[in-house]
C-alpha positions as CSV (number, residue, x, y, z in Angstrom):
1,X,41.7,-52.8,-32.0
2,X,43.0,-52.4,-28.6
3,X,41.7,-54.3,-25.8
4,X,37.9,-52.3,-24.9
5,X,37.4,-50.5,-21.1
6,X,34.2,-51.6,-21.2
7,X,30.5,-50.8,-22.6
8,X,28.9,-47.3,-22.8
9,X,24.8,-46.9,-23.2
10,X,23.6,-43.3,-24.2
11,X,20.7,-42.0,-24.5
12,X,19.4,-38.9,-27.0
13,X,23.1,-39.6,-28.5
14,X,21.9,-38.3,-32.1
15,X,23.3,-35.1,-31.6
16,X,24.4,-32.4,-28.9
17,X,25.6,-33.2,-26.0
18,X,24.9,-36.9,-26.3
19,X,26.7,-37.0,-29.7
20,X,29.9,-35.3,-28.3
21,X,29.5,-37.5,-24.8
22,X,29.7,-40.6,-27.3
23,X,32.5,-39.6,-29.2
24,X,34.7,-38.8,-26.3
25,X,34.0,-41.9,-24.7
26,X,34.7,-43.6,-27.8
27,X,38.5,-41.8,-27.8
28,X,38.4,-42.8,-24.0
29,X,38.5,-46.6,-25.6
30,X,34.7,-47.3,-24.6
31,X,32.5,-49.6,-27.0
32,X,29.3,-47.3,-27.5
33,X,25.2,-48.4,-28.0
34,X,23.7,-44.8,-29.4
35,X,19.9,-44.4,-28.8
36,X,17.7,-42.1,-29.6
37,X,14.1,-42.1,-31.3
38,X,13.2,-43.6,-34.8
39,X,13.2,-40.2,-36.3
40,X,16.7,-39.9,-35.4
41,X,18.1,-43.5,-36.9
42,X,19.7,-41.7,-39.8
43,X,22.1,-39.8,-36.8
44,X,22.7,-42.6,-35.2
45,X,23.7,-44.6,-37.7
46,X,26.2,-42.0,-38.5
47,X,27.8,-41.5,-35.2
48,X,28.3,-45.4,-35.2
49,X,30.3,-45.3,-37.9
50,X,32.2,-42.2,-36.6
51,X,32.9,-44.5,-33.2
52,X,33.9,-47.8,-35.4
53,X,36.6,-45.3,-37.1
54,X,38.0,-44.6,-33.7
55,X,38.7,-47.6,-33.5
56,X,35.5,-48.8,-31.1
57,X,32.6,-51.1,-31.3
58,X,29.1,-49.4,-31.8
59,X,25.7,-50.4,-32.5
60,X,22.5,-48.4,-33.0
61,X,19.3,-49.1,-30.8
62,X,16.2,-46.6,-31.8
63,X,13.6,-46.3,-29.1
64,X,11.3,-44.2,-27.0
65,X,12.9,-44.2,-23.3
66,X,9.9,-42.9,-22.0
67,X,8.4,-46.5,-22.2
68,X,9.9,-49.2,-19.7
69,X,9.3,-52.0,-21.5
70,X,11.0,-50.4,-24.2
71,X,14.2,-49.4,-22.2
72,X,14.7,-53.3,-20.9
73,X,14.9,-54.4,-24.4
74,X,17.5,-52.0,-24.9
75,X,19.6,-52.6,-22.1
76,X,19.4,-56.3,-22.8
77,X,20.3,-55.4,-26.6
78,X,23.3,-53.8,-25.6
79,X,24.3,-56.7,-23.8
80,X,23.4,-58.9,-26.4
81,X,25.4,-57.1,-29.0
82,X,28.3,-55.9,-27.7
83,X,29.0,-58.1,-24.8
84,X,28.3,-56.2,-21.3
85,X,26.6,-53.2,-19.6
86,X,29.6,-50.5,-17.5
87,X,28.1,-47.1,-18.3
88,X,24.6,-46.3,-18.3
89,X,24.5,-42.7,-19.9
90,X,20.4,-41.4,-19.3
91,X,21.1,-38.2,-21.3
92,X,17.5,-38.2,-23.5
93,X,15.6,-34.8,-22.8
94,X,13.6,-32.3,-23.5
95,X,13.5,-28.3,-23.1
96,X,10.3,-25.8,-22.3
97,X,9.0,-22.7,-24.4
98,X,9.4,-20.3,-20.9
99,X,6.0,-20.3,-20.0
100,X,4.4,-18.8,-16.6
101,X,3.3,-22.1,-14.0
102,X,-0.3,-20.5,-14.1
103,X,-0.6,-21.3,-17.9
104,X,1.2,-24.9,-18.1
105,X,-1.2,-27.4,-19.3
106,X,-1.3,-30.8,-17.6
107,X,-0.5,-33.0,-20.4
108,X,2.6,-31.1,-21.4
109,X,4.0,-31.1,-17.3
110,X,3.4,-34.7,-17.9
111,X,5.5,-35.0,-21.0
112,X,8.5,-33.1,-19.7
113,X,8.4,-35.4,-16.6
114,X,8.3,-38.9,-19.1
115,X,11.4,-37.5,-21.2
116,X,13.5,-35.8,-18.4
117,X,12.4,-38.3,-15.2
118,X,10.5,-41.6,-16.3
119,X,13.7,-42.4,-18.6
120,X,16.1,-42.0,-15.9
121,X,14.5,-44.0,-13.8
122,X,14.1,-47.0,-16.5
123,X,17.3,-46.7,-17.5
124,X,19.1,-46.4,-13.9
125,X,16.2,-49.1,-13.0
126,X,17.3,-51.7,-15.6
127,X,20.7,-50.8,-16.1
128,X,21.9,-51.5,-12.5
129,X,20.2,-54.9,-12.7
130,X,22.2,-55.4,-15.5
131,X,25.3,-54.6,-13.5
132,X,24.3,-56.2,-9.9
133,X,24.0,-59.4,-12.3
134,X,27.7,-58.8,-13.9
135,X,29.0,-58.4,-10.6
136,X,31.5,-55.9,-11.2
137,X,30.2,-52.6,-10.4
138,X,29.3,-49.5,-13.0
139,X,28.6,-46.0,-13.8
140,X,25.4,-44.9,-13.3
141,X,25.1,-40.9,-15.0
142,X,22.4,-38.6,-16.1
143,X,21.8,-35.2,-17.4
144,X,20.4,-32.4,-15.2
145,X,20.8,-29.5,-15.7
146,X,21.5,-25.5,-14.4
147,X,18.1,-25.7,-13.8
148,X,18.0,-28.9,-11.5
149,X,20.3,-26.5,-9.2
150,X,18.7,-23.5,-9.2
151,X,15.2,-22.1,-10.1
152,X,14.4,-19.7,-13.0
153,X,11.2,-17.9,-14.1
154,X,8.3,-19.4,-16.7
155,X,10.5,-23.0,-16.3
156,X,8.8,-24.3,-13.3
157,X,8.1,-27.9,-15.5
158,X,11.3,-28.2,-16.8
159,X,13.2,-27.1,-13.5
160,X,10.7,-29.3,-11.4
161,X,12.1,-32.3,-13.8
162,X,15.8,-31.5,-13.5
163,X,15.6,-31.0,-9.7
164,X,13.9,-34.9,-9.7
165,X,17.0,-36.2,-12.1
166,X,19.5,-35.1,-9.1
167,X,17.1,-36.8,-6.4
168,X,17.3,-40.2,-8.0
169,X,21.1,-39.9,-8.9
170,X,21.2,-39.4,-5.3
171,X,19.2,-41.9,-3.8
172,X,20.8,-44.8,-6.6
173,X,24.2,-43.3,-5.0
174,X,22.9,-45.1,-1.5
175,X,20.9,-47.5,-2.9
176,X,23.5,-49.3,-5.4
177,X,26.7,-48.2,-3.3
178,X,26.7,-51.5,-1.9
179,X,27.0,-53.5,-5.6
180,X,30.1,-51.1,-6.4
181,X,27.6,-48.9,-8.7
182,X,28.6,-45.4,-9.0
183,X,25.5,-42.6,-9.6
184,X,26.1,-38.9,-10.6
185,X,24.3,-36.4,-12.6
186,X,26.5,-33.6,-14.7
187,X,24.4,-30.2,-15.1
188,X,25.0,-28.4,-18.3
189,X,24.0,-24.3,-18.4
190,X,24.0,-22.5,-21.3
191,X,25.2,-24.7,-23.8
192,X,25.2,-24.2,-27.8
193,X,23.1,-26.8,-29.1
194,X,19.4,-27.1,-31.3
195,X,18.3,-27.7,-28.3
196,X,18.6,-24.6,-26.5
197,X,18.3,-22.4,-29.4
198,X,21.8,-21.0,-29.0
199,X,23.8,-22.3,-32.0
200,X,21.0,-20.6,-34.5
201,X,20.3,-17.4,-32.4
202,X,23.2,-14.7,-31.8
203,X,21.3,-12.1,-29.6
204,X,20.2,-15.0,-27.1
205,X,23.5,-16.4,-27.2
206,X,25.4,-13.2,-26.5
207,X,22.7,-12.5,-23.6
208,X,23.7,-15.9,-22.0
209,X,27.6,-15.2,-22.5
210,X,26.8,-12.4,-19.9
211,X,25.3,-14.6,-17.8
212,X,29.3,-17.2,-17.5
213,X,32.3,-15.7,-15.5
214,X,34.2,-17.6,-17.9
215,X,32.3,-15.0,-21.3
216,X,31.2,-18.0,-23.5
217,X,28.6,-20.5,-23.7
218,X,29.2,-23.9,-23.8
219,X,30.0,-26.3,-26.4
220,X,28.8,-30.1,-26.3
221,X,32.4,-31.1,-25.8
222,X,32.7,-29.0,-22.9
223,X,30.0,-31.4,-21.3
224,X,31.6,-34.2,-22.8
225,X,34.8,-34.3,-20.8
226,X,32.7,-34.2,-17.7
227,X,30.9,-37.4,-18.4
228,X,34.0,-38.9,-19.6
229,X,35.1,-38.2,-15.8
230,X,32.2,-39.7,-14.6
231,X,33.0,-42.4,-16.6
232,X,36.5,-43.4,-15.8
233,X,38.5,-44.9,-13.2
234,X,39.2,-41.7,-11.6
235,X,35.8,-41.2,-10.6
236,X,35.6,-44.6,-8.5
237,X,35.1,-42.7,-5.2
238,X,32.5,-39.9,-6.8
239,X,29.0,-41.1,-6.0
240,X,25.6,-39.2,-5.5
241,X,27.1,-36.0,-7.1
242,X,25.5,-33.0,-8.9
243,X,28.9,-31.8,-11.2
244,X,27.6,-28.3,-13.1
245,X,29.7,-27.0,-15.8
246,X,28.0,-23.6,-16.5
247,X,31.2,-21.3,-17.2
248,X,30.3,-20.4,-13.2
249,X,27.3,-19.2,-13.8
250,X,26.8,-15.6,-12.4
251,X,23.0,-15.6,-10.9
């Protein structure tokens, strides 16, 4: 086994974009803890032995990142397990049925903000303490989205969450500068996963190819190679940054 570049964290890694993200960090030589919830142990525990046959260290840590007490345990599990904390991955979301802002419920605005804010903040929170105390810098990255950039219809929740996820990459960016700690967000558009809907519905998915200069939706790999950017050495000087890869999406 070559010599490691350091340990990844990610969050929602049981499939999607998450999945792919892991993998490709994997093949970037990374050591990898996969979270995701409970329900999802049987995914993770695959995808760790997908990473251990690249070649890579993995081990599998179930919880809900929407509790803080929950998310130091699992940065300190990381640590205890594979040795160190250099990439803090927040990637754990969730999407909106498009619903009008008149007819959103409070509980469910609530929810969206746990899953798509709260958990960013816990892991950026407790995942730059763990690196201020290693001394050495990090990667601090989170998923936005389209919709953290620009506004659409009937997804005032979910857009107000993704708009939030850019604040606090951008605050951490000036906050954590000073420690060597890099923060950046990466904002996916249309992009084939259960998620969205798009890899089980044609007609939506051939609207949304309308939608990209480039004629396609995305793929989770497509997402992929952008956090493995964020990741790298070549991003050392990237900080505070919003990267969208949405085929250029045409508004």
């Amino acid at each position: 086994m070559s010599k490691s570049k350091g340990v990844v964290l990610i969050t929602g890694s049981a499939a999607g974009i998450g999945r792919a993200s892991a993998l490709k960090l994997a093949s970037d030589g990374f050591d990898i803890a996969v979270n995701d919830l409970t329900s999802q142990k049987d995914g993770l525990e695959t995808l760790a032995q997908e990473i251990e046959n690249l070649g890579r260290k993995s081990c599998v840590l179930p919880c809900d990142v929407t509790n803080e007490d929950a998310v130091k345990e699992l940065v300190a599990s990381t640590v205890q397990k594979l040795g160190s904390l250099d990439v803090m991955v927040a990637n754990a979301g969730m999407f909106m049925t498009p619903t009008p802002i008149n007819e959103i419920e409070q509980p469910f605005f609530e929810k969206i903000f746990a899953v798509n804010v709260h958990s960013v903040f816990f892991c950026f929170k407790h995942a730059s303490n763990q690196m201020i105390a290693q001394g050495r810098g990090g990667r601090l990255i989170a998923a936005t989205s389209l919709s953290g950039r620009t506004a659409f219809s009937n997804l005032s929740a979910y857009c107000a969450s993704k708009f939030a996820v850019r604040g606090l990459c951008a605050t951490a960016a000036l906050d954590l500068g000073k420690y060597g700690i890099t923060a950046n967000s990466y904002a996916p558009g249309a992009i084939a996963t259960q998620m969205t809907g798009l890899d089980t519905n044609p007609e939506l998915k051939a609207l949304m190819e309308t939608k990209a200069a480039l004629g396609r939706t995305g793929t989770p790999e497509d997402v992929a190679g952008v956090v493995s950017f964020l990741a790298s050495e070549e991003s050392k000087f990237v900080s505070g940054q919003c990267i969208g890869c949405d085929g250029a999406w045409i508004s």
